[in-house]
C-alpha positions in Angstrom: 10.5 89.1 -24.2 10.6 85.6 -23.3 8.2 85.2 -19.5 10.0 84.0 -16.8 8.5 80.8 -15.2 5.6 81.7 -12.6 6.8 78.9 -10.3 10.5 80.3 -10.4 9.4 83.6 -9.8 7.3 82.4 -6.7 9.7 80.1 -5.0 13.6 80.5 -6.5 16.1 81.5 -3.8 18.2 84.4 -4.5 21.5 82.3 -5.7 19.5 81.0 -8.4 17.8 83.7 -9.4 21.2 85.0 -9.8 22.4 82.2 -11.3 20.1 82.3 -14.0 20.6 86.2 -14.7 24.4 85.6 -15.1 24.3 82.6 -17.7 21.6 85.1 -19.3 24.0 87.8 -19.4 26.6 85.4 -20.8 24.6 84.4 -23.6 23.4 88.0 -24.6 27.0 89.1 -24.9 27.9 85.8 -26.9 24.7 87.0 -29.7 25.6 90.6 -29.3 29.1 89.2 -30.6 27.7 87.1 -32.9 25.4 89.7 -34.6 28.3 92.0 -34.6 30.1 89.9 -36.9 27.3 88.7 -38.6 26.9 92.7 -39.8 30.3 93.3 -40.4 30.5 90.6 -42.8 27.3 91.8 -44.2 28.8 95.0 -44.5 31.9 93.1 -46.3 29.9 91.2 -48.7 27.8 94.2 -50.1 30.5 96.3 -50.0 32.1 93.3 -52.4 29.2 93.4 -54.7 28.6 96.9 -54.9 31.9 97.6 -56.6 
């Protein structure tokens, strides 16, 4: 887990703190998509080679 900046956590108002946990979100579901096709053309390839 990646720390969240002491000084943010101390002294961000609310918009940016939710701000920041909405681009998060954003980029979690754009890896969660990647990884998903990452494994499914995993799954593809050694499929492939396994025949």
């Amino acid at each position: 887990m990646i720390p969240l900046d002491p000084d943010f956590v101390a002294h961000a108002p609310l918009t940016a703190i939710r701000t920041q946990y909405a681009h998060a979100q954003r980029m979690a579901d754009l890896w969660d998509d990647k990884a998903r096709a990452l494994f499914l053309l995993l799954t593809e390839r050694e499929e492939r080679t396994n025949r």
